[in-house]
C-alpha positions in Angstrom: 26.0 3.3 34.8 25.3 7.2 34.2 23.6 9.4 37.0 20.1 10.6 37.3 20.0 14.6 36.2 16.7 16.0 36.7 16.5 19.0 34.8 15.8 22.2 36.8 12.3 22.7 36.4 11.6 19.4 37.5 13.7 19.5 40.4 11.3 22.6 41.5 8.2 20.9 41.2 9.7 17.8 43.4 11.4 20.5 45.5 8.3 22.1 46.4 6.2 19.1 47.1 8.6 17.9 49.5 8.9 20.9 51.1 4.6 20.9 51.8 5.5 17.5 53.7 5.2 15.2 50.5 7.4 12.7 49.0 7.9 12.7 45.5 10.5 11.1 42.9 11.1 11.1 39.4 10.1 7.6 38.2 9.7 5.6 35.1 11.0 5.9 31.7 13.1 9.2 32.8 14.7 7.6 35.3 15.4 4.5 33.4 16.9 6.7 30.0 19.0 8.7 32.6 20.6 5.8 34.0 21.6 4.5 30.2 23.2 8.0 29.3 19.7 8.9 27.3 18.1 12.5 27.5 14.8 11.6 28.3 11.7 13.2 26.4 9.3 13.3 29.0 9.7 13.6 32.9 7.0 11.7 35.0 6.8 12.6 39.1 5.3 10.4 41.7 4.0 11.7 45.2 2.3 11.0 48.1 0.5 14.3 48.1 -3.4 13.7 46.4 -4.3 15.3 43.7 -6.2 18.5 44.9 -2.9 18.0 47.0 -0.6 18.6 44.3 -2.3 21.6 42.5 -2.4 23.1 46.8 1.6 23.0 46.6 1.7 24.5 43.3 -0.4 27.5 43.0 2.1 29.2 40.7 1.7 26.9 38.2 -0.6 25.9 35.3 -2.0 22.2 35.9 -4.2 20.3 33.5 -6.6 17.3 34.9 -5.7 15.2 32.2 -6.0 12.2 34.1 -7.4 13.2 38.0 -9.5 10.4 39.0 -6.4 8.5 37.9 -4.3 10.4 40.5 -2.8 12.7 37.0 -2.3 16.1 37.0 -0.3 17.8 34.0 1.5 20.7 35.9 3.5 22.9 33.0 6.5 24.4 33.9 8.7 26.8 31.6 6.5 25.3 28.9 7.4 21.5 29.5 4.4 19.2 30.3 5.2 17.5 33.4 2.6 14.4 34.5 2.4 14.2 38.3 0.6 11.3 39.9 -0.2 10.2 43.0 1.7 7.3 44.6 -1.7 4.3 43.9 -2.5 0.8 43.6 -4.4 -0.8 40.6 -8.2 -2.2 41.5 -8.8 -5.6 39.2 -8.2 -6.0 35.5 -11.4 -7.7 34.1 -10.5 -6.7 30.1 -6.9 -7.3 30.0 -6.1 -3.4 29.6 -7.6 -1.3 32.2 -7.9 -1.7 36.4 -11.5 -1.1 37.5 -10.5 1.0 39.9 -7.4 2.7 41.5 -6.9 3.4 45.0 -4.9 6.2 46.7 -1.4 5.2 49.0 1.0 6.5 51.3 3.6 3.8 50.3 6.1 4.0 47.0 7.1 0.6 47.2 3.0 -0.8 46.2 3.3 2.1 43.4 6.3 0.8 42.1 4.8 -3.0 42.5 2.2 -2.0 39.6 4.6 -1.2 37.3 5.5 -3.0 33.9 9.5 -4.0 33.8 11.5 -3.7 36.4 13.6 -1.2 34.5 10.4 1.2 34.9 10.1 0.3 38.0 13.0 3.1 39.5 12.1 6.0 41.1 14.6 9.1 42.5 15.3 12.0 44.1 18.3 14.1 45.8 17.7 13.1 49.1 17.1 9.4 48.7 19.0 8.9 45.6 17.6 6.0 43.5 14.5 3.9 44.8 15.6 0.7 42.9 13.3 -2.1 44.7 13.1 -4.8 41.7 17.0 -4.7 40.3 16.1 -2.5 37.5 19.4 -1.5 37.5 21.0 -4.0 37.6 18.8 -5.8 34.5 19.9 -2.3 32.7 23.2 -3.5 33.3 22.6 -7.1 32.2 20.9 -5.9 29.6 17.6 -7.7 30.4 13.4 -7.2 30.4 12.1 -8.8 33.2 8.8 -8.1 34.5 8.2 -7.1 38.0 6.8 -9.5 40.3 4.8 -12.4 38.1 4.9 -12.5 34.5 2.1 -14.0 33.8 -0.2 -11.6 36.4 1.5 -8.9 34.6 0.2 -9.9 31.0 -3.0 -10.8 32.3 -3.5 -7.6 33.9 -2.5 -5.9 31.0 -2.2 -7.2 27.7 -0.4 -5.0 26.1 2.5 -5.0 27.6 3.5 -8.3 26.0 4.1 -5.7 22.6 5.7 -3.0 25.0 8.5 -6.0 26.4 8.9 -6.8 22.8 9.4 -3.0 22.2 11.4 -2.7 24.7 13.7 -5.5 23.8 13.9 -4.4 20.1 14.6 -0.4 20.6 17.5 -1.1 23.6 18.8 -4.0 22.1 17.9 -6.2 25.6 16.9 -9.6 26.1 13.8 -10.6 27.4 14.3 -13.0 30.5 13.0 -16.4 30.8 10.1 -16.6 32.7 9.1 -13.2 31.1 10.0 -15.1 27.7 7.9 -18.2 28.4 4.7 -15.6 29.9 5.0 -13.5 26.6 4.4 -17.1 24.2 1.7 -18.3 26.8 -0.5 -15.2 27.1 0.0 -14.1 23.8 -3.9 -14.6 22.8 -4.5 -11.9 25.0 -3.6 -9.4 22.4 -6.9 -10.1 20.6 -8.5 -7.9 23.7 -5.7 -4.7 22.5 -7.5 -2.1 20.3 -5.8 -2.2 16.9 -4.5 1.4 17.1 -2.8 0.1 20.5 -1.4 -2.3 18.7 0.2 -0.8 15.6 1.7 2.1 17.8 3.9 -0.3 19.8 4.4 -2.3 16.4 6.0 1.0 15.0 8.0 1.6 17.6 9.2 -2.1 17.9 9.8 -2.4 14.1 11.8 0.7 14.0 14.2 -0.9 16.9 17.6 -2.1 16.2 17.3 -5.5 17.5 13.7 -5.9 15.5 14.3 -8.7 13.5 15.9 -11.0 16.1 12.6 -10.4 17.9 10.6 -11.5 14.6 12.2 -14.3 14.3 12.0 -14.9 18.5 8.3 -14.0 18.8 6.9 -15.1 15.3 4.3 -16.5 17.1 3.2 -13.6 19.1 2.9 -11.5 15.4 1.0 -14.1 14.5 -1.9 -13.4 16.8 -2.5 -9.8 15.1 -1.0 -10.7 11.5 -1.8 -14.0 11.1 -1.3 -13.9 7.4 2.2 -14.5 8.3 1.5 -17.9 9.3 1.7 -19.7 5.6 5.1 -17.9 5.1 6.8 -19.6 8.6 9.0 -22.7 6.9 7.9 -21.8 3.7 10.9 -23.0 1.7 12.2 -21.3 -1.5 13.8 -23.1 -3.7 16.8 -22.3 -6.0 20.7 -21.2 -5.2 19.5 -17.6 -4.5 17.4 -18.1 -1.7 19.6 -18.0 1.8 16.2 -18.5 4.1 12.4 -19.6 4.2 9.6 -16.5 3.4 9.3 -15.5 7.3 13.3 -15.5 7.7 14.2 -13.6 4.6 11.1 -10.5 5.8 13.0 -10.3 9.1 16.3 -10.4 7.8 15.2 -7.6 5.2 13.6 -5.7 8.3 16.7 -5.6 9.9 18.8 -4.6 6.7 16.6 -1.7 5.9 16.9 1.9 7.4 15.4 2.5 10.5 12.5 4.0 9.3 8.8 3.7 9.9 7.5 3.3 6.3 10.5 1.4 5.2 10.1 -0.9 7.9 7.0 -2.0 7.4 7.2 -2.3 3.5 9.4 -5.0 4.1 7.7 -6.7 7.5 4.3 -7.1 5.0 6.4 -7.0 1.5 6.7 -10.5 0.6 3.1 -11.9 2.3 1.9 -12.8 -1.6 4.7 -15.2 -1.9 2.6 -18.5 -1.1 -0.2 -18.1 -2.8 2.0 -17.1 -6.1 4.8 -20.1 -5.2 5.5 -22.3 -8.5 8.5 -24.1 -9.5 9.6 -24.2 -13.1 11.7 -26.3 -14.8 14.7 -26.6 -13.0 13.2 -27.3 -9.9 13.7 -23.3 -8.5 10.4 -21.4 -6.7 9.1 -18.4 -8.7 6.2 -15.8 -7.4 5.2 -14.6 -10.4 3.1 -11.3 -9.7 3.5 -11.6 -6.1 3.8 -8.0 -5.6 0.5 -7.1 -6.4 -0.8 -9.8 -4.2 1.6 -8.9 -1.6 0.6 -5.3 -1.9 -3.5 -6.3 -1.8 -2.6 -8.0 1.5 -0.5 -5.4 2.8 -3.8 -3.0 2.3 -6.1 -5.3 4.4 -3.9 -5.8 7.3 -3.2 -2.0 7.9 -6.4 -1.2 7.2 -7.5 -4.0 10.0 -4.8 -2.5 12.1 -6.4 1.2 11.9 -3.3 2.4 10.4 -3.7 6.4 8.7 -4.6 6.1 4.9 -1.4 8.2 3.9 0.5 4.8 5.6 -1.7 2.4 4.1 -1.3 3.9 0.7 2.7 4.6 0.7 2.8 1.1 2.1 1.1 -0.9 -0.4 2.2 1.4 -3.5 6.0 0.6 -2.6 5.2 -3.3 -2.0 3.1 -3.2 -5.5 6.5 -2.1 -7.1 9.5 -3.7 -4.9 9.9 -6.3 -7.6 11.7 -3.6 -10.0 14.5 -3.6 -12.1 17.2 -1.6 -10.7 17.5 1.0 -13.5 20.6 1.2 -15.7 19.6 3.7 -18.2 17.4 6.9 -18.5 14.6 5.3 -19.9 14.5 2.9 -17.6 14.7 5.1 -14.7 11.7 7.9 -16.5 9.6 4.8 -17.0 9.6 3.9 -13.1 9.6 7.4 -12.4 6.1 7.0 -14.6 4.6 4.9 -11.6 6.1 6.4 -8.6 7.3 9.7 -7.4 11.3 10.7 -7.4 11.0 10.4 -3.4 9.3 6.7 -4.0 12.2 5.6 -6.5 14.4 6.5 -3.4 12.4 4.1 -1.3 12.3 1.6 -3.9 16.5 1.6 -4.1 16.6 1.2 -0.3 14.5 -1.5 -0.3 16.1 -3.3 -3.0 19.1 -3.3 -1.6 17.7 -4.7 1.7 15.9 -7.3 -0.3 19.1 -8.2 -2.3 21.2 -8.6 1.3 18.9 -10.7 2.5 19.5 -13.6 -0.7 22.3 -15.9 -1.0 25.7 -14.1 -0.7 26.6 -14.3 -4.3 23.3 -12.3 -5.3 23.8 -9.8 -2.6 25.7 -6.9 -4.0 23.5 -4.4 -6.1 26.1 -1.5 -4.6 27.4 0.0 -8.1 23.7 -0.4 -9.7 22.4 1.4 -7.0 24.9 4.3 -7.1 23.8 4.3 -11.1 20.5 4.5 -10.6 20.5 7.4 -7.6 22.7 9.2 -10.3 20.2 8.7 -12.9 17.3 10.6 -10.7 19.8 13.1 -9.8 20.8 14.0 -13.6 16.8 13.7 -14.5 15.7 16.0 -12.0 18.5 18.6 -12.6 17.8 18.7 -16.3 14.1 19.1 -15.5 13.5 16.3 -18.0 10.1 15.2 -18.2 8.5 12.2 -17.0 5.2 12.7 -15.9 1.9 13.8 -18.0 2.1 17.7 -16.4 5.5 17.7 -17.9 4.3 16.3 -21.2 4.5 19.5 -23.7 0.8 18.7 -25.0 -2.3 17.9 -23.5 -5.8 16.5 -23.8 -7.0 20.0 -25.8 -4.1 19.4 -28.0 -5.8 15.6 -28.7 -9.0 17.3 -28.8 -7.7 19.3 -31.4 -5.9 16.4 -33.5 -9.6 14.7 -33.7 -8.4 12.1 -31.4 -11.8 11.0 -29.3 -12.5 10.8 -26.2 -12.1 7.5 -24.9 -8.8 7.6 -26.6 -7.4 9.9 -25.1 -5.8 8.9 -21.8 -4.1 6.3 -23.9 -2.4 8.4 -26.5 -1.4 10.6 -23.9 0.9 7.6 -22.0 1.7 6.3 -24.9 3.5 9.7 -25.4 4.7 9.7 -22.6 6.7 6.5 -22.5 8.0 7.7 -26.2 9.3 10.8 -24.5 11.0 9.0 -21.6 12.5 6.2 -24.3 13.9 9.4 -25.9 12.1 8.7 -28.8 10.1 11.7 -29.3 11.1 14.8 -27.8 9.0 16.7 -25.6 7.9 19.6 -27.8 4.4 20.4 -29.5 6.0 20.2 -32.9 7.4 16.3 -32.0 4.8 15.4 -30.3 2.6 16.3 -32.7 3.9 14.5 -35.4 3.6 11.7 -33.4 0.1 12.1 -32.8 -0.4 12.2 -36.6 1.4 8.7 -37.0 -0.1 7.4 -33.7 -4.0 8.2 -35.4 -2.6 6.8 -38.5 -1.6 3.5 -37.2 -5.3 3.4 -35.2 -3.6 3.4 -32.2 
C-alpha cells in the first residue's frame, strides 16, 4: 500500500485551515488513487470550518461558490481547482438522487458515513495520518467495492451509484462484495429515476474499464434496465461451428477484446443488437443475420439518442456498426471501395473491430492477424500515393457531366459509377479517361 502525498498547494490550503482552529483532511477519490500508487486528478478537502468559514481563512485566495448551500467552495490555488466542503450530513432522499436537505457538522466520522464505497470513504492529513473508519483500505487491498454502512440504503438514497460500483469494479479491476452484489440486482429498477446523461457518463467510463466485460456478463440484468433491447440477445443461441458463445456473451467478449476506447467500446457493446430480429438458419442447420448491420446500426441510433448521447457519438457509432460486417480487404480495390463509404480514420476503426469480432468466434476462425497487417498496408500505400477514392478526388465533376449532356437526375449516378471504375483501376483518374468513359457510359444509357 503506497502513501498519501498531498501535493504542496493542497497541503497549504489544509495547513491554513487548521491553523484558524479547523480540521480538515484530504478525502475521497484522492485519497483512495494515492493509496493504489495513482496520481490523482483532482484533490477534494473536507473541514469543520463553514463555508463563509473557509473563504475567512483564505483571503489570499480566489474561491468560487460553485456549490455553497451544499457546504462547496472552489478555492484556486496556483491555478488548480480545489473543492472544499464542509464536514455535513445528508437530509432524506425522496427521488433517489438528491438529499432534500444537508445539515452542517462538527464530526468527520457522520461525513464520512454518507459516503458511497468504503474506498471513498478515507480521509487524511499529516497530523492524523489516514482517517480510515469503514476498512477502505483494507477492501483496496482485497480488492473489493463494498458499500459503506447498508447497501441497500445506499442505492436507495442514491441510485446512481449502482452504475458508479459497477464503474468502479470495471476501471480497478475489483470485485463487488456480496451484500453490495445482491443490493445492486435488487435495486436496480431504481436507475429508471437517473437522468439519461447520468447514465451514459458512468456507462463510458465503465465500458472503457479493463474488467468491463466480466461486469456485462455479471450485471446483464442491471444494463437491461437502461438498454433493454439487450434482453432478446441474452441466451440467444447461434448456431454453426463458428460461433464460441450466445449474442449477449460474444458483445461482451468483443467489448473486452477491443481497445480501450470510448467509441470503439460502444460500437461493439450495441454492434450486434440486430442479430435476432435478422436470425435464420439455412440449410445446414447454421444461424445467419443477413443485413443485421443495418438493423443493428438503426438500433444503435435510438438507444444513444434515448441515452442523450452528442450527435457526433451517435453518428460515429452507428456509421461503424452499419459497416462492421466488412470484408477485410486484400486488394486495392477492395480497400478504395470501403474507403468510398467511410473515412481512412473509420477503415482504422473498422480493422480494430474486426479483429475484436473475429477473437470473439470459435478458435479456429479467430486469427485475421496477416489480413489485417494487409489491409493497414493497403491504406497506408493509398494514402501516400494520394490515390483517389473519394468524388473531390475524382478528376471531373458535375460541370464536366453538364457539359457531356448528361441530365440532371443522372448525374450523381454517373459520377459513383466513376468513381468505383477508378478505384477498380479500371479507368484512370484523368479528364481525358474519364471522359471517354462518360462517352461509353451515355452510350450504354447508363
Amino acid at each position: 500500500m503506497c502513501e498519501v502525498l498531498v501535493p504542496e498547494r493542497v497541503l497549504k490550503i489544509i495547513k491554513r485551515l487548521s491553523g484558524s482552529g479547523f480540521e480538515a483532511y484530504a478525502v475521497g477519490g484522492c485519497v483512495r488513487d494515492s493509496l493504489m500508487g495513482k496520481t490523482p486528478n483532482d484533490w477534494d478537502i473536507t473541514t469543520s470550518a463553514l463555508p463563509q468559514q473557509i473563504k475567512a481563512a483564505l483571503p489570499e485566495y480566489k474561491s468560487i461558490d460553485v456549490g455553497i448551500q451544499h457546504g462547496t467552495v472552489c478555492i484556486i490555488s496556483e491555478g488548480e481547482k480545489v473543492e472544499v466542503t464542509s464536514f455535513r450530513t445528508d437530509g432524506k432522499y425522496t427521488d433517489n438522487r438528491h438529499p432534500e436537505s444537508v445539515s452542517f457538522t462538527s464530526s468527520l466520522h457522520e461525513d464520512l458515513s454518507r459516503r458511497d464505497f468504503t474506498i471513498n470513504a478515507m480521509a487524511y492529513n499529516d497530523k492524523d495520518g489516514i482517517v480510515d473508519i469503514f476498512g477502505g483500505a483494507a477492501d483496496i487491498r482485497k480488492h473489493i467495492i463494498r458499500c459503506v454502512g447498508e447497501p441497500e440504503r445506499r442505492f436507495n438514497e442514491d441510485a446512481l451509484r449502482i452504475l458508479r460500483g459497477m464503474r468502479f469494479a470495471s476501471v480497478l479491476g475489483f470485485e463487488i462484495e456480496e451484500d453490495t452484489a445482491k443490493a445492486i440486482h435488487s435495486n436496480k429498477s431504481l436507475l429508471e429515476n437517473i437522468s439519461a446523461e447520468r447514465i451514459n457518463a458512468e456507462l463510458d467510463k465503465l465500458l472503457c474499464g479493463g474488467a468491463a466485460k466480466r461486469i456485462l456478463l455479471e450485471y446483464s440484468d442491471v444494463f437491461q434496465v437502461f438498454i433493454p433491447e439487450i434482453t432478446e440477445c441474452i441466451g440467444f443461441h447461434q448456431y454453426g461451428k463458428k460461433h464460441a458463445y450466445d449474442v449477449w456473451e460474444h458483445i461482451c467478449h468483443t467489448v473486452g477484446e477491443v481497445e480501450g476506447d470510448r467509441i470503439l467500446r460502444l460500437t461493439m457493446l450495441l454492434h450486434d443488437l440486430g442479430k435476432p430480429e435478422t436470425h435464420a438458419l439455412n440449410e445446414a442447420g447454421e444461424s445467419t443475420f443477413e443485413n443485421h448491420a443495418a438493423v443493428g446500426s438503426r438500433i444503435a441510433h435510438e438507444i444513444l439518442h434515448r441515452l442523450k448521447y452528442d450527435k457526433r457519438t451517435i453518428m460515429s457509432v452507428s456509421r461503424l456498426i452499419k459497416y462492421h460486417d466488412f470484408k477485410i480487404p486484400e486488394s486495392k480495390p477492395e480497400a478504395k471501395r470501403l474507403l468510398m463509404k467511410v473515412s481512412p480514420e473509420e477503415y482504422l476503426q473498422l480493422l480494430e473491430i474486426k479483429r475484436a469480432d473475429r477473437a470473439a468466434l470459435s478458435e479456429s476462425f479467430r486469427d485475421v492477424s496477416e489480413k489485417l497487417v494487409v489491409a493497414r498496408a493497403l491504406l497506408t500505400q493509398i494514402l501516400e500515393n494520394g490515390e483517389c477514392f473519394t468524388l473531390d478526388a475524382l478528376a471531373v465533376n458535375g460541370n464536366d457531366l453538364k457539359r457531356a449532356g448528361i441530365e440532371p437526375a443522372q448525374r450523381a449516378e454517373y459520377l459513383n459509377i466513376l468513381l468505383g471504375m477508378v478505384a477498380d483501376g479500371e479507368v484512370d483518374n484523368s479528364p481525358a479517361a474519364l471522359g471517354s468513359a462518360i462517352a461509353r457510359l451515355k452510350d450504354n444509357k447508363v
